[in-house]
N, C-alpha and C positions, 0 to 999 in steps of 0.2 A: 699458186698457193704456197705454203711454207711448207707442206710436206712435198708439194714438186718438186720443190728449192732443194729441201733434205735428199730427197731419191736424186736427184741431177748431182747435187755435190757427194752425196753417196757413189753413185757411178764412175761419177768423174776420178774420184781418190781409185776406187777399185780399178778404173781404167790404165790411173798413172802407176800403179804398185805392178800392175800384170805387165804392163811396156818395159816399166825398169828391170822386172824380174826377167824379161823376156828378153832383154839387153845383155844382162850380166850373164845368163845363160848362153846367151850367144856369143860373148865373148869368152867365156870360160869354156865353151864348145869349141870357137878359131883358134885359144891358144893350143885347144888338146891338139885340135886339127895339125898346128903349125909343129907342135913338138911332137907328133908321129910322125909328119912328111920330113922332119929334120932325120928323124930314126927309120927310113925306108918302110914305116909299115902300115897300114890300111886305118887311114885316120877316120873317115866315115863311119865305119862300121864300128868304130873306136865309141868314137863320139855318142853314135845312137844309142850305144849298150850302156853307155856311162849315165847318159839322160834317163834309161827306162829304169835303170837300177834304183836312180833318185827319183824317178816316179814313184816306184813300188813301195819306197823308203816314206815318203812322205804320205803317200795313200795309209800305208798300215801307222803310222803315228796319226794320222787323222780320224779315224776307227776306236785306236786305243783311247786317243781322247772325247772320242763319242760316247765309247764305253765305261769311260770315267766317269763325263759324264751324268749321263744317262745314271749312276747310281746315286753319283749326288745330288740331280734333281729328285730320284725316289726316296735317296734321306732326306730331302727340303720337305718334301711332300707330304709325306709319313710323321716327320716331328711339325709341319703346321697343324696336320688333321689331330694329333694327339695334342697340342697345346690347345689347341679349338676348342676341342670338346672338354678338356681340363680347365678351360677359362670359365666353360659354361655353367660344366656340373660347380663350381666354384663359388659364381654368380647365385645359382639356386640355393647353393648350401648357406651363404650371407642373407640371400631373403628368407629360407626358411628357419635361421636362428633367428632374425631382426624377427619375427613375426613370433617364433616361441617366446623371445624373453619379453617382448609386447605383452604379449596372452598372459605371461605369468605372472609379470610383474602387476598387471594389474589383478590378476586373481589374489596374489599373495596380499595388496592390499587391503581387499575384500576380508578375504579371512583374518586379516591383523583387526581390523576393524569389528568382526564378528567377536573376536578373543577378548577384546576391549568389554565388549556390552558383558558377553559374557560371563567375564570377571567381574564386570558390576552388579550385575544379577547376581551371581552368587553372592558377593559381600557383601547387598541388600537381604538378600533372605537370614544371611546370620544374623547380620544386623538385629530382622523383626524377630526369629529366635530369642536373641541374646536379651532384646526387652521384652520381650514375652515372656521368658524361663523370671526373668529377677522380679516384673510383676505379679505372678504366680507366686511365688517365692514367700512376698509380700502379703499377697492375699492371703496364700494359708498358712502364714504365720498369725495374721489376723484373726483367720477366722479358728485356729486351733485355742489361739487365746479366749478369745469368745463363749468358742463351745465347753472349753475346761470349766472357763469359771459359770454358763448358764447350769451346768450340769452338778458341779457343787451348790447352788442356788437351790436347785430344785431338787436334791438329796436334804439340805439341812430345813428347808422348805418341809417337805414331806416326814424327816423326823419331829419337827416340831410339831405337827399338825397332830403328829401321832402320840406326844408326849401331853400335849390341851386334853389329848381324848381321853388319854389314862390319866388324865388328874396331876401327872408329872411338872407343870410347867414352870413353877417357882425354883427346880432348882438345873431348867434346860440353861442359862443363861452363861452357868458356871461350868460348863463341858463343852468340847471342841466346838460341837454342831452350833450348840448356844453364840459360839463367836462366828461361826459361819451364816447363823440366822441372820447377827445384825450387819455382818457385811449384803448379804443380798438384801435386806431390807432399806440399806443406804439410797439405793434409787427410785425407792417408790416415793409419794406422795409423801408431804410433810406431816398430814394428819395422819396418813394412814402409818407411816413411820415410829408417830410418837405413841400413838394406840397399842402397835404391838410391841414396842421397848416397855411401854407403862406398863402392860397386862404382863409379860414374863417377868418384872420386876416387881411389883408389888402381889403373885399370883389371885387367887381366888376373888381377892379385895377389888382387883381392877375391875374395868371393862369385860361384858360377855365373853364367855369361850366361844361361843356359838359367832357372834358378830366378827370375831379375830381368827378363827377357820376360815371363817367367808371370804373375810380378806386374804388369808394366805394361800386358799387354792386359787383366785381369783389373780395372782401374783402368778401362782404355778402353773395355770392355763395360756395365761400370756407367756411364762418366759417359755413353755413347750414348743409353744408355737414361732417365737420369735428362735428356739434354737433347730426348730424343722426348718422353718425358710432358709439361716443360715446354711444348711445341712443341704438343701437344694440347693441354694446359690454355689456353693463348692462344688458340687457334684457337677452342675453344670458346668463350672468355671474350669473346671480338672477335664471335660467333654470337649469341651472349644480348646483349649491349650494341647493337649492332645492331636483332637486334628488339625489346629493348626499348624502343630509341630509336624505332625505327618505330611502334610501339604509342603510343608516349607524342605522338609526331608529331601524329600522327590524332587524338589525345584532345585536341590544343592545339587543333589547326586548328578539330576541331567544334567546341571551347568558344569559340572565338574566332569563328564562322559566329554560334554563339548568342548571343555574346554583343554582337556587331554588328547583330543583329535584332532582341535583348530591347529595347539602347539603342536606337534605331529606334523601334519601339511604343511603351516608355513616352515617348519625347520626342512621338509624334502623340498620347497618353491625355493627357497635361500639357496639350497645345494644345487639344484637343477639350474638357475639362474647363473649362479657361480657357474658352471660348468658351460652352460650356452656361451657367456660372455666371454671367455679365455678359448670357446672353440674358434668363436664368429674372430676374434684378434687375429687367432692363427691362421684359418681359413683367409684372411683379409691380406695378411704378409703374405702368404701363396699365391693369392691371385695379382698379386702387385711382382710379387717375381715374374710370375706365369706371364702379364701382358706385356714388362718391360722385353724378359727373353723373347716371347713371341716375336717385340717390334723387331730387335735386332737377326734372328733368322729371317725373317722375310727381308729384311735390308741387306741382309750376307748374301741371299739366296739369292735377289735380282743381281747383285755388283757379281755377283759369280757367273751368273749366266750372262751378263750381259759382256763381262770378258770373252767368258768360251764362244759365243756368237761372232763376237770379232776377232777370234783366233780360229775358227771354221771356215770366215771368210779369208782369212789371208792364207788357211791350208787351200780354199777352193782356189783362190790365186794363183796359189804357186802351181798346181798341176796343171790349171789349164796354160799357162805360161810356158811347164815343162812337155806338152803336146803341141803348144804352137813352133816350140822351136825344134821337135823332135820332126 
């Protein structure tokens, strides 16, 4: 198979590096051998001591670089576990803003849209106010006029009535009441009209006193009555304006409670919004750091180890090389 292949040609390298090391030791061992026996002294012994020395030399660099290391795999290890989890909590923190400014933004719409009515309900209620109050206005402009003139009617009414009785009535015509008489008499009946003009201007001579009483209270019974009804109709009409004003009061005030609330909320959804959306950005640039550096420690961290591996194998080399030739 192709990792057979790999272990066979694995071997075989490691075979060929251990022979050649195991060569060059043996010839750097013959020449010591040759240049002690040139100097009469114990090359053997020479030799082995030289070999064990580079044993021990090569053993403690191979340790030292285990020790190394050994702490740069625990810093790979410690900064993937610590970018892991900062990739994570990272992740969560972009779904949990994407998912607030979701929530909010559609609340803030809600409420902009509540603001909206709101504001129209109010404008509406002043609206019915505003023609309410100038109707009013209207009517008991009307009806003050009314009542003024029913109530001089049935004063110069009731003096004349009383001026017939004392025999006065020839000279009512020429005194204020006299000209008040013939304006309230302006709308009654054309006979009955010219009856009481004839009888105050020609006195005694005219028409009965008795028959031009009759008529005039028969004038003062109506307008009485025609100025109570007026007098009810305003009373009522001032009852309904009234409470419709109080009605409409209350409709302003709450739309105006709500509508100082609604503005309230959405101006804190706008800020919070704001605020989500420049977290989620930042949060977004971290995690894009966070998973670029992640890639490249984990690509530092195998090219490193996968060096130290094959510098553990060529220290395991060399010692068994410097034992085969020892």
């Amino acid at each position: 198979t192709a990792a057979a292949r790999l272990r066979c040609s694995h071997d075989a390298r490691a075979r060929d590096r251990s022979a050649t090391m195991r060569c060059a030791i043996f010839l750097a061992g013959a020449a010591a051998v040759q240049l002690e026996t040139q100097m009469n002294a114990n090359p053997i012994r020479r030799v082995v001591s030289m070999l064990q020395s580079m044993q021990k030399k090569v053993e403690k660099e191979s340790e030292e670089e285990e020790a190394l290391f050994a702490k740069f795999e625990c810093s790979c290890e410690t900064s993937t576990k610590e970018l892991t989890a900062s990739v994570a909590d990272e992740k969560q923190q972009i779904d949990d803003l994407s998912t607030a400014i979701e929530t909010d933004s559609a609340q803030k719409k809600q409420v902009d849209e509540e603001l909206v009515r709101h504001k129209a309900e109010r404008d509406e209620a002043n609206k019915v106010v505003a023609e309410a109050t100038s109707l009013r206005k209207k009517e008991n402009k009307d009806f003050e006029s009314e009542s003024a003139d029913l109530k001089a009617n049935l004063e110069a009414m009731k003096k004349a009535i009383a001026a017939i009785e004392k025999g006065t009535s020839s000279a009512f015509l020429q005194t204020t009441d006299g000209a008040a008489l013939l304006k309230a008499v302006s709308g009654a009946a054309d006979d009955d009209k010219e009856t009481i003009t004839d009888f105050f201007q020609q006195g005694s001579q005219g028409a009965g006193s008795d028959e031009i009483v009759g008529i005039l209270k028969t004038m003062v019974e109506e307008m009485a009555e025609r100025l109570a009804d007026i007098e009810k109709a305003e009373a009522e009409a001032v009852a309904n304006f009234e409470a419709l004003s109080s009605a409409k009061s209350k409709e302003i005030a709450a739309a105006t409670e709500a509508i100082e609330e609604k503005t309230a909320r959405t101006g804190e959804l706008a800020v919070k919004i704001a605020t989500d959306s420049n977290d989620l950005k930042s949060v977004q640039g971290a995690l894009a750091a966070d998973e670029s550096y992640l890639e490249e420690l984990t690509k530092d961290c195998a090219e490193k180890k996968k060096l130290y591996e094959e510098a553990k194998q060529t220290r395991a080399d060399e010692i068994v090389a410097i034992a085969d030739t020892i």
